[in-house]
C-alpha positions in Angstrom: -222.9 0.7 72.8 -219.8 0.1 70.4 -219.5 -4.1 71.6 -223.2 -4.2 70.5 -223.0 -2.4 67.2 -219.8 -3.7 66.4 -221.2 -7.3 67.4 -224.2 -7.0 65.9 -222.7 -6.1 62.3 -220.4 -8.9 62.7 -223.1 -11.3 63.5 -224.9 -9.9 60.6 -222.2 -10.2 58.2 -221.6 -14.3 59.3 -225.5 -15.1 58.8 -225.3 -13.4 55.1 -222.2 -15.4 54.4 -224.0 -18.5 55.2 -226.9 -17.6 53.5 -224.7 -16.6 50.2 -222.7 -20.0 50.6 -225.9 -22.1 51.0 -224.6 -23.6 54.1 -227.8 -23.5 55.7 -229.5 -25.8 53.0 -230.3 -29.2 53.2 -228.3 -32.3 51.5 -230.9 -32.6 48.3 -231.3 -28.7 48.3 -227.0 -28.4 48.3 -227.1 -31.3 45.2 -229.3 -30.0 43.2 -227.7 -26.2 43.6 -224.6 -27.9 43.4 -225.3 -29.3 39.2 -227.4 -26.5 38.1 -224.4 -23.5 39.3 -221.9 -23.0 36.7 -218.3 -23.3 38.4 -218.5 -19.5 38.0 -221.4 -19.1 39.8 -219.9 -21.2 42.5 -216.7 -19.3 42.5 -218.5 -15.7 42.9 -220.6 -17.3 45.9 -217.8 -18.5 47.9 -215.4 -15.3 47.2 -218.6 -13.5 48.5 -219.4 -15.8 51.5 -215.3 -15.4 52.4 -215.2 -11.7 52.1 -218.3 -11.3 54.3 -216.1 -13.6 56.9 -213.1 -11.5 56.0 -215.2 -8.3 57.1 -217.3 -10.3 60.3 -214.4 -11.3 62.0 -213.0 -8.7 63.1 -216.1 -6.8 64.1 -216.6 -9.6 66.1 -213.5 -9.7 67.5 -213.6 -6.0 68.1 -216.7 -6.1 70.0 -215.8 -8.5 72.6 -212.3 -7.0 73.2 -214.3 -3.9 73.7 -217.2 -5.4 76.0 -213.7 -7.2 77.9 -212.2 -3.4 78.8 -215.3 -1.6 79.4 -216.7 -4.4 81.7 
């Protein structure tokens, strides 16, 4: 039970990083985001996307330590 929570929040926490980064956008999609963000707006996304990773890996990490010793 605790892998799969623990997994699952981690795996949840990487998707909404790379939807808040825009990684999962095409080229023309990533241009024209890219000239209409202010470098602001660009900075608050990507200190977003990175905390999100901050908080992800370690779930992840967590849940298959955990899946490792109870299996």
């Amino acid at each position: 039970m605790i892998p799969k929570v623990s997994g699952g929040v981690g795996i949840l926490a990487m998707i909404l990083a790379a939807v808040m980064s825009g990684v999962l956008t095409d080229g023309d999609r990533q241009r024209a985001n890219f000239h209409t963000e202010t470098p602001e707006d660009r900075a608050e996304k990507t200190t977003y996307a990175l905390r999100l990773i901050v908080f992800a890996i370690p779930n992840i990490l967590g849940a298959i330590i955990m899946f490792l010793i109870l299996n």
